[in-house]
C-alpha positions in Angstrom: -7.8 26.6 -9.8 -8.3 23.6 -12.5 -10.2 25.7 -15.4 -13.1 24.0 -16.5 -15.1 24.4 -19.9 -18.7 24.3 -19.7 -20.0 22.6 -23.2 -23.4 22.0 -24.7 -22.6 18.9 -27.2 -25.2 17.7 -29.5 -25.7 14.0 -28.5 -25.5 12.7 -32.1 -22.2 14.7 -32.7 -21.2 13.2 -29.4 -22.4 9.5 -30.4 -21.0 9.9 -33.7 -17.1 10.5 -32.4 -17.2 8.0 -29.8 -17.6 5.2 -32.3 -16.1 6.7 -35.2 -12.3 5.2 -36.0 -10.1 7.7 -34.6 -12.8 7.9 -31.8 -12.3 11.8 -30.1 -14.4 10.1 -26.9 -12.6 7.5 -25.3 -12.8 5.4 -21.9 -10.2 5.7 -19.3 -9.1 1.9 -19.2 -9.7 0.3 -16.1 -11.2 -2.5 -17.1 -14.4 -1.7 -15.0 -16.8 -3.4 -16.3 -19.7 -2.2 -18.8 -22.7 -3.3 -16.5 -25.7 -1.9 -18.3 -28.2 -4.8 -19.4 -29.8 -4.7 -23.4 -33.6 -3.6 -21.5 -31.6 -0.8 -20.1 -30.3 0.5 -23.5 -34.4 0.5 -24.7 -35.2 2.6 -22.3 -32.4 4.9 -22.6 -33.4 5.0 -25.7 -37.1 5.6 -25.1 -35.8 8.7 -22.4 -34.2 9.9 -25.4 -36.8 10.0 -27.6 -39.1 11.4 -25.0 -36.7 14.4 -24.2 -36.3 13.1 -20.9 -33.3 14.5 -19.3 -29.9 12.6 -20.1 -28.1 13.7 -17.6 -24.5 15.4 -17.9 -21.3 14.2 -18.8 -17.7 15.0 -17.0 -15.0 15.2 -20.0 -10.8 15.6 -19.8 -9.4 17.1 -22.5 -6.0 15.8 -23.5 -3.6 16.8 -26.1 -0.5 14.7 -27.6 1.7 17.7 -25.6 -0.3 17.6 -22.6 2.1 15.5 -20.9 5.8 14.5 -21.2 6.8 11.4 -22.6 4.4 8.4 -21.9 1.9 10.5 -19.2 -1.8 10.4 -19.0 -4.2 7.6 -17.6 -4.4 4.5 -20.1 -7.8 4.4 -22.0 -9.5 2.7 -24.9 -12.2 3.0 -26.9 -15.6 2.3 -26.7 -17.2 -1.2 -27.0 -18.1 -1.7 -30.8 -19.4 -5.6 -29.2 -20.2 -6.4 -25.8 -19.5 -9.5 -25.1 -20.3 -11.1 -21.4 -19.8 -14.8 -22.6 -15.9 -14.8 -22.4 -12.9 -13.3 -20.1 -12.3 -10.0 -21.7 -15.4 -7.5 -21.9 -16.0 -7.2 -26.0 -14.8 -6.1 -28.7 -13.8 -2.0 -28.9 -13.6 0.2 -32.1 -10.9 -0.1 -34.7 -8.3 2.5 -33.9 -6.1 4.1 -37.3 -4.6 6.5 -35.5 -4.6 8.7 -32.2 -6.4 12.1 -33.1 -5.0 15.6 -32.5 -6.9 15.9 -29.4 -9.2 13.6 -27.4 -11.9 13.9 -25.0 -11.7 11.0 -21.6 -15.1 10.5 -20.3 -14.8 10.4 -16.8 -18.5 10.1 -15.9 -21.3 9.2 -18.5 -19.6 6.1 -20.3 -22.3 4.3 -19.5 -25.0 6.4 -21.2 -22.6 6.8 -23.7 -22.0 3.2 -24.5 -25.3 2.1 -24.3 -26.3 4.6 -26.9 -23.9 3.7 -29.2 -24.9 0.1 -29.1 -28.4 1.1 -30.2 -27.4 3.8 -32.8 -23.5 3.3 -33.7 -23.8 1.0 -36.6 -24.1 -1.8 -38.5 -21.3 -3.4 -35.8 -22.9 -2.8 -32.6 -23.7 -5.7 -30.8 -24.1 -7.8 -27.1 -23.0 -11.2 -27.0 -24.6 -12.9 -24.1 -25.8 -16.1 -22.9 -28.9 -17.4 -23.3 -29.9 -17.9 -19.9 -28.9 -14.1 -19.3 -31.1 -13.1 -22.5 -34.4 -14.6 -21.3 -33.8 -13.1 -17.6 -33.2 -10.0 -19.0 -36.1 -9.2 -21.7 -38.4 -12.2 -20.9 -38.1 -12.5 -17.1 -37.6 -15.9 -17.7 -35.2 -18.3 -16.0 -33.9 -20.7 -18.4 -31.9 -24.0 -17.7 -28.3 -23.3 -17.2 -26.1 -23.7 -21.2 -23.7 -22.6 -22.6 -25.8 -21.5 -25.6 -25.1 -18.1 -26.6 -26.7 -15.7 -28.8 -25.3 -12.1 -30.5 -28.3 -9.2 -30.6 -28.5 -6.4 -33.1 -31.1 -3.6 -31.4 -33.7 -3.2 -34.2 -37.4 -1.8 -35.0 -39.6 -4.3 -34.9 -42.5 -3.3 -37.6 -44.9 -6.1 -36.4 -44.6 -4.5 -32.9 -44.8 -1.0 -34.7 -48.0 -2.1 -36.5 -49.1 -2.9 -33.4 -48.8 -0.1 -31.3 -50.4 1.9 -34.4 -53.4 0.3 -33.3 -52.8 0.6 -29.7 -52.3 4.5 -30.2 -55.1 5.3 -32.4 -52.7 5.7 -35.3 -51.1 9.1 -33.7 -47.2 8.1 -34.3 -45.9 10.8 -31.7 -47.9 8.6 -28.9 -45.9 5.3 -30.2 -44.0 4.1 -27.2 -40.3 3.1 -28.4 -39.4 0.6 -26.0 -42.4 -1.5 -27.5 -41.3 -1.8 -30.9 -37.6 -2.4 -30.1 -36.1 -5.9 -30.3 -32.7 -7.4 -29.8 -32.4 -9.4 -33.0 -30.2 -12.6 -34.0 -29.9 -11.4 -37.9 -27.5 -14.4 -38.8 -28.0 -17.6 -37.4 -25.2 -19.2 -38.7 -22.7 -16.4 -37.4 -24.8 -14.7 -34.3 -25.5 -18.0 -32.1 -23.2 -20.8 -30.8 -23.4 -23.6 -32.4 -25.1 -27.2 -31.3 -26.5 -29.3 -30.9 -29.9 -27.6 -29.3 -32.5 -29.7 -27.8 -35.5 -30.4 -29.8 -37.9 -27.9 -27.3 -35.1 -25.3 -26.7 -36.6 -21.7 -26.4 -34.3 -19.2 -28.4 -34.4 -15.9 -26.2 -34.5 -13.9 -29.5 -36.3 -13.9 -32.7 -34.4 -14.0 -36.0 -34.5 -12.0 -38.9 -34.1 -15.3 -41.7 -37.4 -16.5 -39.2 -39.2 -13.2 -39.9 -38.9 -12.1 -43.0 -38.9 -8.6 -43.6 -39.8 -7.2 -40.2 -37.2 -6.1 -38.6 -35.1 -2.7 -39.6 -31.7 -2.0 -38.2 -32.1 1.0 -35.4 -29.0 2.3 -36.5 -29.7 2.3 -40.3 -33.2 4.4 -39.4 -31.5 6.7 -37.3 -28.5 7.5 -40.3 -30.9 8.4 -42.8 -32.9 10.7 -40.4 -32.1 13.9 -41.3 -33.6 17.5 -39.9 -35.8 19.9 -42.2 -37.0 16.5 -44.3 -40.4 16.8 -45.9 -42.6 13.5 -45.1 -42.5 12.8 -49.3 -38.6 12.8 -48.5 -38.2 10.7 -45.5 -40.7 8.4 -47.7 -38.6 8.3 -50.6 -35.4 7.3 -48.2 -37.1 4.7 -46.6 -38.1 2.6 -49.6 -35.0 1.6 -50.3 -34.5 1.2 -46.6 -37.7 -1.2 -46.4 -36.5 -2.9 -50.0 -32.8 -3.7 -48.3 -34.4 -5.6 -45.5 -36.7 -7.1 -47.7 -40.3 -5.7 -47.0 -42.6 -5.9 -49.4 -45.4 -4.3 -48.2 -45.6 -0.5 -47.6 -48.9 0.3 -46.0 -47.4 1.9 -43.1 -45.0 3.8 -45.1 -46.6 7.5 -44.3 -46.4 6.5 -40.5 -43.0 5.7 -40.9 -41.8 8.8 -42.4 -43.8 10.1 -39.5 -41.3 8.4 -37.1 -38.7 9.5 -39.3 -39.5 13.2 -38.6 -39.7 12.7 -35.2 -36.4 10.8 -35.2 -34.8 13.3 -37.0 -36.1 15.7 -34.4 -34.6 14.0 -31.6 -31.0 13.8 -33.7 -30.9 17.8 -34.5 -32.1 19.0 -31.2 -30.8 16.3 -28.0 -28.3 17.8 -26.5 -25.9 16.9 -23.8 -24.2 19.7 -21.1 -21.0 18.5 -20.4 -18.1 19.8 -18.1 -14.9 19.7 -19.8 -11.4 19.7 -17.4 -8.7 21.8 -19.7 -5.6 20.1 -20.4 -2.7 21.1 -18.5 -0.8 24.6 -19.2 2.1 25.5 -17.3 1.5 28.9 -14.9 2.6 30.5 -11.6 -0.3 28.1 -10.1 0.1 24.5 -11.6 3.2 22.8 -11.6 2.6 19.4 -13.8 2.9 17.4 -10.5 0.6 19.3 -8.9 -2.3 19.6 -11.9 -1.9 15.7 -12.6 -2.0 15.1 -8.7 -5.5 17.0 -9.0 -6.8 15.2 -11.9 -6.2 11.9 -10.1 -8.0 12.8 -7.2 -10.7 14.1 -9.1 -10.5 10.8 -11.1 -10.5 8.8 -7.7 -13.4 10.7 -5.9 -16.0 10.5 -8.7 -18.7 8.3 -8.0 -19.5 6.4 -11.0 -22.1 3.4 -11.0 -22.6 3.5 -7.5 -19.2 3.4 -6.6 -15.9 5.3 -5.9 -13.1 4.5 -8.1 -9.7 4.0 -6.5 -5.7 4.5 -7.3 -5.1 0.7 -7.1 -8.0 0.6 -10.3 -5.7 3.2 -12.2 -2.4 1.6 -11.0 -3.9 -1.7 -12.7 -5.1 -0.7 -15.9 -1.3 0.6 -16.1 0.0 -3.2 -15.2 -2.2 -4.7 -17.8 -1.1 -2.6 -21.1 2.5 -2.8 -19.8 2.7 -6.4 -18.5 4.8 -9.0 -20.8 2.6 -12.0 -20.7 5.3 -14.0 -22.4 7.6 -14.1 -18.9 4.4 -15.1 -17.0 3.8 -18.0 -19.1 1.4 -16.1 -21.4 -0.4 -15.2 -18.9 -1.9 -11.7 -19.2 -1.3 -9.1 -15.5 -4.9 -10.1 -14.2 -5.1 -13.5 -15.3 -1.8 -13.6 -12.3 -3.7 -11.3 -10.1 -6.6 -14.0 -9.8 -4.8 -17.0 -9.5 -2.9 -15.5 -6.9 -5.9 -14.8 -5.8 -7.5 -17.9 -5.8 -4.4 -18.9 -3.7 -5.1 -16.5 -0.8 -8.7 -17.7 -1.0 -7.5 -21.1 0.0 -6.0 -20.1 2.7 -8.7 -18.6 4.1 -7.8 -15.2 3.0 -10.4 -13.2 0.8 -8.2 -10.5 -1.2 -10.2 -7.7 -3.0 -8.5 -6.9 -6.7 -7.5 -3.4 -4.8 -5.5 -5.4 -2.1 -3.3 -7.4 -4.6 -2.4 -4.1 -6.3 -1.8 -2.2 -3.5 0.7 -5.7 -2.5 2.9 -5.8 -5.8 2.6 -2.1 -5.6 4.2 -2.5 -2.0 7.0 -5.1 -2.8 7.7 -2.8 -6.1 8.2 0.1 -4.4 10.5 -1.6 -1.6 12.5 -3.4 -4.4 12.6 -0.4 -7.3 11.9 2.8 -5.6 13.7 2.7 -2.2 10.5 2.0 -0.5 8.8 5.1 -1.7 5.4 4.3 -2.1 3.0 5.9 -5.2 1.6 9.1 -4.7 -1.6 10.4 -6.8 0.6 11.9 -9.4 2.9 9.4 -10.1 -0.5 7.4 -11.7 -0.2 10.0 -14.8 3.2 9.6 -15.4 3.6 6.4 -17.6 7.5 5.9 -17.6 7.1 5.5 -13.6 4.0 2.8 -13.3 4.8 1.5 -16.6 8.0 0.3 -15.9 6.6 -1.3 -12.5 4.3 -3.4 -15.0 7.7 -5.0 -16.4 9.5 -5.3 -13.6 7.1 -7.5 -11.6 6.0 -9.3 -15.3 9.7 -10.0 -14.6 9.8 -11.2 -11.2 6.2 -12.6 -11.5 8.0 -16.0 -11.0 9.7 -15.6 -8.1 6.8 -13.4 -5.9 4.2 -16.3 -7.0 6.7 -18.7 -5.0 7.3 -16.8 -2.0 3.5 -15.2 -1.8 2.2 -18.9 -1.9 4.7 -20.0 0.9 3.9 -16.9 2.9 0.2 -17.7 2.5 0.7 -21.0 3.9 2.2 -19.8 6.7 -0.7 -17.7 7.5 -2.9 -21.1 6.9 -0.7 -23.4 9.1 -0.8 -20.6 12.0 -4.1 -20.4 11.5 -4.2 -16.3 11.3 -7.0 -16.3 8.6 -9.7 -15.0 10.8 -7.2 -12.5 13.1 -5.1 -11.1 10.4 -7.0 -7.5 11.2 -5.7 -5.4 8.3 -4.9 -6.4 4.6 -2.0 -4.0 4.9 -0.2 -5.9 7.9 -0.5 -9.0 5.5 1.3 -7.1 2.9 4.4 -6.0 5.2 4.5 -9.7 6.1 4.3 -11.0 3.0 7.0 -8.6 1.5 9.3 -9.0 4.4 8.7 -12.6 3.8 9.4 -12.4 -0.1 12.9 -10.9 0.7 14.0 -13.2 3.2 13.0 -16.3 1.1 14.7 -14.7 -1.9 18.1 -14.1 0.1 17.8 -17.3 1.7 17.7 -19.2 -1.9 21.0 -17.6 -2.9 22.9 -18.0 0.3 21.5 -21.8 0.8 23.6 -22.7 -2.5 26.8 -21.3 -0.7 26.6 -24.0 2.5 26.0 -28.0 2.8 22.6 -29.5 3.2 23.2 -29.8 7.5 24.1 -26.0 7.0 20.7 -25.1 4.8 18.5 -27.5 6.8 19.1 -25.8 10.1 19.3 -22.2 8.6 16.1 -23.1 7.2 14.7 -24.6 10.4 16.0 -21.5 11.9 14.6 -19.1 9.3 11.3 -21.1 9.8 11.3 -20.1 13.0 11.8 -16.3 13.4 9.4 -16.2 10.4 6.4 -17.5 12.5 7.8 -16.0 15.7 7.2 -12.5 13.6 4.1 -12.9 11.9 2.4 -13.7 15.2 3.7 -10.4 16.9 3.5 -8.7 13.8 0.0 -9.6 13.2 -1.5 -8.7 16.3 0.8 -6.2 17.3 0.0 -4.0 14.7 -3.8 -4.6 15.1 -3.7 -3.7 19.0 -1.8 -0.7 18.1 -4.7 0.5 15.7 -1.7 1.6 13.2 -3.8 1.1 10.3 -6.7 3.3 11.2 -4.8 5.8 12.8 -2.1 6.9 10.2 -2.5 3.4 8.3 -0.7 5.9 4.7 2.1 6.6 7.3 2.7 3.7 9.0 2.2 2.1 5.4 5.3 4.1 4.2 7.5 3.9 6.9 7.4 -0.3 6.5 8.2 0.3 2.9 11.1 2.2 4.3 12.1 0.1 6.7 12.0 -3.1 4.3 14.1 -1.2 1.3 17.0 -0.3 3.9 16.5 -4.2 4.8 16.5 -5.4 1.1 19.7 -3.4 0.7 21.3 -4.6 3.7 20.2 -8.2 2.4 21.7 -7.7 -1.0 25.1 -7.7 0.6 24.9 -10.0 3.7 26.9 -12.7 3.9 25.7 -16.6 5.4 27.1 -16.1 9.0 25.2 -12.5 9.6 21.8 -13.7 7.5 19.7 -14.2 10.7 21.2 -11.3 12.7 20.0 -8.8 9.6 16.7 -10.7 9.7 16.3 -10.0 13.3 17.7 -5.9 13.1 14.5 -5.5 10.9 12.0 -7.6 12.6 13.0 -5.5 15.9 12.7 -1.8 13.7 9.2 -3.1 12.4 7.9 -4.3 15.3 9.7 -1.5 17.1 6.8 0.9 15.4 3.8 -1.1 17.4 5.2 -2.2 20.2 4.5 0.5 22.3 0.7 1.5 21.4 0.5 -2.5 21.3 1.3 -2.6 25.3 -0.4 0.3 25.8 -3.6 -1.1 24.5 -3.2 -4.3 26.5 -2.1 -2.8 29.4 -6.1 -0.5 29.3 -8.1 -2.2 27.5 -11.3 -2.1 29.7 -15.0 -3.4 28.3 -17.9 -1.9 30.6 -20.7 -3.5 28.7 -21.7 -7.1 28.2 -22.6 -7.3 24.8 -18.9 -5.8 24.0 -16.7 -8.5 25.6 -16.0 -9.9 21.9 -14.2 -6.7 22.1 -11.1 -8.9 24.3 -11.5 -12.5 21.3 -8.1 -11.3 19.9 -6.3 -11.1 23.0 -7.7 -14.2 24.7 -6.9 -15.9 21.4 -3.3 -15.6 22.4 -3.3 -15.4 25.5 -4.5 -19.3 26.2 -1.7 -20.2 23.4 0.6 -19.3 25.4 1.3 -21.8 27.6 1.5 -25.8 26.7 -0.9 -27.0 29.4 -2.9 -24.4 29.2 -3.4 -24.6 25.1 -3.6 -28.6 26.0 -6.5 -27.7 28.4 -8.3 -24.9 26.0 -8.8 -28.0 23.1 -11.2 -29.4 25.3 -14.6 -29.3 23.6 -16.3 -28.0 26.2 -20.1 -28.4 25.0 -23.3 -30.5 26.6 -25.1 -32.1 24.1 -24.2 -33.0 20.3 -24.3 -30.1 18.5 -21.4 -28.1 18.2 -20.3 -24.4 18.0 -17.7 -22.1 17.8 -16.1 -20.1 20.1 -16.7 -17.0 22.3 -15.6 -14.8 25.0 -17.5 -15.4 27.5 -17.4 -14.9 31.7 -16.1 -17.6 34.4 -18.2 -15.4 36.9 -21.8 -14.9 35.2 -23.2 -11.5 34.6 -26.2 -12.4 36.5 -24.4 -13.8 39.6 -22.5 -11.3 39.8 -25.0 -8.8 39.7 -27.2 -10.9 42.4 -23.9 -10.7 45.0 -23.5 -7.1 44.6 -26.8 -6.6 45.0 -27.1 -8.6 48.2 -24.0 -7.0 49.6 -24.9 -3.3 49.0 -28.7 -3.9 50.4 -27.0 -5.7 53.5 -25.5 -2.3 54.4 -28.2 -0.4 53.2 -30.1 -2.2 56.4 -27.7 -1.0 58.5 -26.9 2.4 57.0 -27.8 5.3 58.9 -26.4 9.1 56.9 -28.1 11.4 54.4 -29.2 10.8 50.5 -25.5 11.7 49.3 -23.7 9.0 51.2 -26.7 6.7 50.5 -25.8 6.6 46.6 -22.3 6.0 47.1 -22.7 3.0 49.5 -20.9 -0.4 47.5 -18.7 -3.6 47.7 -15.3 -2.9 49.4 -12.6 -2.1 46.8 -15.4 0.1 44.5 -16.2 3.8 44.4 -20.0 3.2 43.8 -22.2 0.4 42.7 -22.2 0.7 39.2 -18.7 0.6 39.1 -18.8 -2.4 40.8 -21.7 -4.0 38.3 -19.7 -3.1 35.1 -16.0 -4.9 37.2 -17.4 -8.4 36.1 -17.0 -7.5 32.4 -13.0 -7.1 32.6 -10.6 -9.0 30.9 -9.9 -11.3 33.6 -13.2 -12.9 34.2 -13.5 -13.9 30.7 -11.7 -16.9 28.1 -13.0 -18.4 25.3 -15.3 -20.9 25.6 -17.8 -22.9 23.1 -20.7 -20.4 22.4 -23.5 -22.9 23.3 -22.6 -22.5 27.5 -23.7 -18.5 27.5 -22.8 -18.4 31.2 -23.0 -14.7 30.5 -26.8 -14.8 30.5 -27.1 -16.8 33.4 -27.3 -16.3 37.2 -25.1 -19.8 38.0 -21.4 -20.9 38.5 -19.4 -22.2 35.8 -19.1 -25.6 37.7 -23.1 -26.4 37.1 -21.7 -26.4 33.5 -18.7 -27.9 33.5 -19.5 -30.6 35.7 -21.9 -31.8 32.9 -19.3 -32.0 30.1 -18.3 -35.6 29.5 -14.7 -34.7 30.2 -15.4 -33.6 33.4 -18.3 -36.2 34.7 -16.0 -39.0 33.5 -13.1 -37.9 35.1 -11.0 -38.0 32.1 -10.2 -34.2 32.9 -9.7 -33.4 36.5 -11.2 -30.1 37.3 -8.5 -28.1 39.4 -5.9 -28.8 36.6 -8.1 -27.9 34.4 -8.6 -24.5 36.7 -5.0 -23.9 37.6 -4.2 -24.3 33.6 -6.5 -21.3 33.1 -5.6 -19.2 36.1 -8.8 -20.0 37.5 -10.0 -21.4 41.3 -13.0 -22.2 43.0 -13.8 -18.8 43.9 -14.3 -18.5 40.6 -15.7 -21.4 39.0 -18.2 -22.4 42.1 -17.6 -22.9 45.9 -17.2 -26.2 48.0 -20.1 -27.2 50.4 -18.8 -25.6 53.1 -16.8 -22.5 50.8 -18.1 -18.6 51.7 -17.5 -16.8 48.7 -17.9 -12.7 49.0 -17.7 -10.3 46.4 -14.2 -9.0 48.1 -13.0 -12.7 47.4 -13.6 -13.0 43.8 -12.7 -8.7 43.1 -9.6 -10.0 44.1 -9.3 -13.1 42.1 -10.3 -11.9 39.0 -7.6 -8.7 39.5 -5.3 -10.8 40.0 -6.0 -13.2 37.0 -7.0 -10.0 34.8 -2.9 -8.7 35.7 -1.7 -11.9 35.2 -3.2 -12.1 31.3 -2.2 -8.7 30.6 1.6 -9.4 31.9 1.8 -12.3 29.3 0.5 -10.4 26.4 2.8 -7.6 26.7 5.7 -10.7 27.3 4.0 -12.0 23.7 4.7 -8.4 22.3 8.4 -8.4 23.6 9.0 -11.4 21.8 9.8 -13.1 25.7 6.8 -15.6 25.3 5.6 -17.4 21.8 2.5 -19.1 20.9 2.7 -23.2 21.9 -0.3 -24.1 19.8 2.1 -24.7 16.5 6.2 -25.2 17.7 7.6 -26.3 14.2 6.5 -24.9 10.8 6.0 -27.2 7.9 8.6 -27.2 5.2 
C-alpha cells in the first residue's frame, strides 16, 4: 500500500513556507491556471477569521534521493504576483536553493495561494485589468482598455471606523471582508501608464489619494503575535500606524483588539493535511510501480472542478525542457497554439491535451520504437525530458508536414467526419513520415520524376485518409480499446519509419502501400461488419446512417453530380440531413391499409390475429420500423422533412426549380441515386403495394452497403475531390 502521513499543520507555519525563499510548499507545474478572483481571497479570508472550516490539503513528500537522476513531476513555486494582463501567469517566489526536503501540493494550491496573496508580504500582489477589477469588486462593467492596475490587499481604517459604528463598537462582530481593500499604493509603479480619459473611473483607491488609511494586511498580520497584552499589541501598532502615516489614534484600543483576535486566528488555525511518503524501496514497491501510483493518484484528483490528465503532466515536462532558441524563440506552448490556431482553420478544434497526446504520438514512433508513455514514465525526467528536445529539434520540420496534413483534411473536407482526434493523429504521423522520406528521395530524381512521385504520393495520401478516417470510426476502435489500438498504430508506424529510413526511390510507394494495408488491415473487418448490420429501428435515430451516406453518394461521379443539387423550395437555405425517399407517415398509412384489408377477411383465433402483416414481414411492427433502414434514406436539405410527412418525395421535388424547369430531368436524377418511381411517387395509372417498394428499398439498401464495404477495400474512392492541391 502507498503509506500515507496524516498531519495537523498550523496554517501560518504552512503560509509561511510556501512563500518563504527556499519555499518547502511548492506547485506541481502544469501551468494550470491560478483562477481564484481578488473577492475570493476576502472571503477566504473572512472564513478564516471566522474559524470556518478550510478544508484539507493533499501533500507529496519528496526528497533530493527520492528518485534517480532527473525523476519527479516538474513544479514551481507559488505566485509572489499574479498577473492576468500578460501570457505567462505572474511572477513566483525567488528560489536560492532547493531545500532538503519539499512538500508538492496536490490539492489546496488554490487556498493556499490565495492566502498568501493576502498575508505573504510586502510582495504579494494581482495585476489585472481594469475592466476585470470593476467586474470583480464593483460589479461594474467598464469600457473595454487596456488600462491596468496592480492591488496590494489591505485594511481599510475608514471602512474599519465604520463598521465600529455599524457593530456597536464590539470588534469581535467586525465583519472582515468589509474593511478589506485591494489598494494601488504607487501610482507611478502599480498602474499602466496613459494617457486616461478625463472621466475615467479607477477601479481602486490609492493610498498617495488617501492618506493614512490604509494598513498593509500582511504587515498587521506579522506583528500579531499570541499571549500579547492589549498595552502590547498597542505599543506595536503605533509604529505600524506612524509608518503608514496615520496621525490620529482614536481607534487605537480597537485595533489592538483586532490585533488579539488576529493573533488568535494565527496561533490556533490549523489545517489537516494528508501527506503521500516519498518512495522507499520494499518487497511491495518497485520505483516503477510506486511512481506509476503517484501519477494516477495525480491524474484522478479532482481539483477546481476538474480532473487533471497525463497530457497536462507530459506538458509541463515539454515546457522546462523545450529549447526556444531552435523554434525561433518560441517557447513549447507558444508552438502548441499556433499549431493550434492552424488546425482551427481548418475546421479542426484541438484541445491543448490532443496536441500533446500528437507529438507525444510522433515522438514515441520516431524515438521509442513506437512505444507509447505509460503513467510512470511521467516521473522519470531523463525519458519525457529528452522528448522536449527532440521535438524542440524537429519542431521545424513537424510544423511543415502537420500544416500540409491539415490541409488535406480541409480540401477533403473531413472537418466535421473526422470521428476521433486519435485517428487524426495516426494520419497526421503517417503523413509526417511519408512527407519527410519523400523530401530526401525527391532530391535523388529529375523534376518529371518528383512531379509524378508527388502526384502519385498525393494520391494514396487522400485515398488513405478517407478509408482511414471512416474506417476506423465504423469500427468503433477508439471506444472499444482506443489505448490498444492507439499502441498498436504507434507500432505499426515505427516498423514503417524504419523501413522508410532505408528505402530506396523505386520501392518508396510500395513501402507506403505495405503500411497503409497493415493500418487499415486493423479496421477493416469491424468496419464491414458494421456496414454490413447497421440497422436504425427508430426515426428520430436515422442521423445514426449521416456518415455512411456521406460516402456513399461520393462515390460515383453522376451520382455526386446529382447530390450538388440544392434541393430546397423557397429562399432560405439549410444544411443537410438524412432523411427518407419513402415518408414515415406514408409508409405507416400503406401498412396500415394492407394489414386491416386482411383483417376484413381474416377468420382464426387472437394468436394468429396479432401476427397478421405485409408479405415479406414476421409481424406488423416489424414491418412499421422496415422504412427506417438504410436504403430508404440519402441526404437531403433539412428544410424538405419528408420524414414527418404522409406524401411522396415527387410532391417535393417537382417543386424545386431544377426539377419544374426542366434543367434536371427526374429519372436521371432517380437512377443516379438508385432510386425509381416506386419510390419517389407513382404514375397516373402506377399501383404501388407495400411488397413493391419492401423490395425496392432491399434492393437499394444491399446495393449501398456493397459499395461501402468496396469503399473500405480500397476497390471504390470518393469522386467528389480527384486531384489534391499541391
Amino acid at each position: 500500500m502507498i503509506r500515507y502521513e496524516s498531519r495537523r499543520e498550523l496554517l501560518s507555519e504552512v503560509i509561511r513556507q510556501a512563500a518563504a525563499v527556499n519555499a518547502t510548499y511548492v506547485i506541481p507545474d502544469l501551468q494550470r491556471p491560478y483562477v481564484w478572483s481578488p473577492k475570493q481571497v476576502i472571503m477566504l479570508v473572512d472564513s478564516l477569521f471566522r474559524n470556518w472550516p478550510f478544508g484539507s490539503l493533499l501533500l507529496w513528500e519528496v526528497r533530493p534521493d527520492c528518485f534517480l537522476g532527473e525523476e519527479g513531476i516538474p513544479h514551481r513555486a507559488f505566485w509572489q504576483m499574479v498577473d492576468r494582463t500578460q501570457n505567462d501567469d505572474g511572477v513566483v517566489v525567488p528560489w536560492l536553493g532547493q531545500p532538503a526536503t519539499y512538500r508538492m501540493v496536490l490539492d489546496g494550491q488554490q487556498r493556499i495561494q490565495s492566502l498568501i496573496l493576502a498575508l505573504g508580504g510586502d510582495q504579494y500582489s494581482f495585476r489585472l485589468y481594469d475592466t476585470d477589477w470593476a467586474l470583480d469588486l464593483q460589479e461594474r462593467r467598464a469600457r473595454p482598455s487596456n488600462h491596468w492596475s496592480k492591488g496590494f490587499l489591505c485594511l481599510d481604517l475608514q471602512m474599519f471606523q465604520e463598521e465600529l459604528e455599524r457593530v456597536g463598537r464590539r470588534v469581535r462582530q467586525v465583519s472582515i471582508a468589509r474593511i478589506l481593500n485591494w489598494v494601488v499604493l504607487n501610482i507611478r509603479t502599480d498602474r499602466s501608464g496613459g494617457p486616461y480619459p478625463g472621466n475615467y473611473v479607477y477601479p481602486l483607491p490609492t493610498r498617495e489619494e488617501h492618506p493614512g488609511r490604509f494598513i498593509r494586511l500582511s504587515r498587521f498580520w506579522d506583528l500579531a503575535e499570541g499571549g500579547l497584552t492589549e498595552d502590547e499589541c498597542e505599543d506595536r501598532l503605533r509604529q505600524l500606524l506612524i509608518e503608514h502615516g496615520v496621525n490620529d489614534d482614536r481607534d487605537l484600543r480597537h485595533l489592538a483588539q483586532f490585533m488579539q483576535i488576529s493573533a488568535n486566528v494565527k496561533v490556533n488555525s490549523f489545517v489537516h493535511a494528508l501527506q503521500i511518503e516519498s518512495f522507499q524501496p520494499s518487497l511491495q514497491w518497485t520505483r516503477d510501480g510506486y511512481s506509476d501510483a503517484i501519477v494516477n493518484i495525480f491524474t484522478r484528483l479532482n481539483t477546481a472542478g476538474r480532473t487533471l490528465t497525463r497530457e497536462e503532466i507530459t506538458l509541463a515536462w515539454l515546457k522546462i525542457g523545450w529549447n526556444p532558441a531552435q523554434t525561433g524563440n518560441r517557447t513549447a506552448g507558444q508552438c502548441l497554439k499556433e499549431m493550434q490556431s492552424v488546425f482551427r482553420d481548418c475546421g479542426l478544434t484541438v484541445d491543448m491535451d490532443e496536441m500533446v497526446r500528437l507529438i507525444s504520438f510522433v515522438w514515441s514512433v520516431e524515438a521509442r520504437k513506437g512505444k507509447l508513455l505509460e503513467s510512470r514514465d511521467l516521473l522519470k525526467g531523463e525519458i519525457v525530458r529528452s522528448m522536449a528536445g527532440n521535438l524542440a529539434e524537429r519542431w521545424n520540420v513537424l510544423e511543415l508536414n502537420f500544416r500540409r496534413g491539415a490541409d488535406l483534411i480541409k480540401n477533403r473536407d473531413l472537418s466535421e467526419n473526422k470521428g476521433s482526434f486519435n485517428a487524426i493523429i495516426v494520419f497526421l504521423t503517417w503523413y509526417m513520415l511519408v512527407s519527410d522520406r519523400f523530401d530526401t528521395l525527391s532530391q535523388r530524381v529529375n523534376v518529371v520524376g518528383r512531379n509524378n512521385l508527388k502526384r502519385d504520393l498525393d494520391l494514396r495520401s487522400a485515398r488513405f485518409l478517407d478509408r482511414w478516417i471512416f474506417g476506423s470510426q465504423w469500427a468503433n476502435v477508439w471506444s472499444d480499446s482506443s489505448v490498444q489500438s492507439f499502441q498498436n498504430c504507434a507500432t505499426d508506424l515505427s516498423d514503417f519509419h524504419t523501413r522508410l529510413g532505408t528505402c530506396p526511390v523505386n520501392d518508396f510507394t510500395r513501402t507506403v502501400d505495405a503500411v497503409v494495408d497493415r493500418i487499415l488491415d486493423r479496421v477493416s473487418e469491424k468496419a464491414i461488419e458494421q456496414i454490413t448490420n447497421i440497422v436504425v429501428k427508430n426515426r428520430r435515430r436515422v442521423h445514426d446512417y449521416y456518415s455512411f451516406l456521406w460516402v456513399w453518394h461520393r462515390l460515383d461521379e453522376d451520382r455526386w453530380r446529382y447530390s450538388r443539387i440544392q434541393m430546397r423550395i423557397g429562399r432560405n437555405s439549410s444544411r443537410l440531413e438524412v432523411d427518407h425517399t419513402v415518408a414515415h407517415a406514408l409508409w405507416t398509412g400503406l401498412v396500415e391499409n394492407e394489414v386491416n384489408t386482411r383483417l376484413a377477411v381474416f377468420i382464426g383465433n387472437e394468436v394468429e390475429r396479432i401476427l397478421i402483416a405485409p408479405d415479406g414481414f414476421e409481424s406488423k411492427q416489424e414491418a412499421l420500423t422496415f422504412i427506417n433502414i438504410l436504403g430508404n434514406c440519402s441526404l437531403l436539405e433539412k428544410s424538405f422533412n419528408i420524414s414527418r410527412s404522409d406524401q411522396w418525395m415527387w410532391n417535393f421535388l417537382s417543386r424545386v426549380y431544377e426539377f419544374a424547369n426542366g434543367t434536371v430531368l427526374r429519372d436521371n436524377w432517380q437512377v443516379s441515386l438508385g432510386l425509381s418511381n416506386i419510390l419517389t411517387g407513382p404514375g397516373p395509372t402506377e399501383e404501388i403495394t407495400v411488397s413493391k417498394i419492401r423490395e425496392a428499398l432491399s434492393d437499394r439498401d444491399t446495393s449501398i452497403r456493397r459499395e461501402l464495404i468496396e469503399f473500405i477495400k480500397g476497390k471504390k474512392h470518393r469522386m467528389d475531390i480527384d486531384v489534391v492541391p499541391d
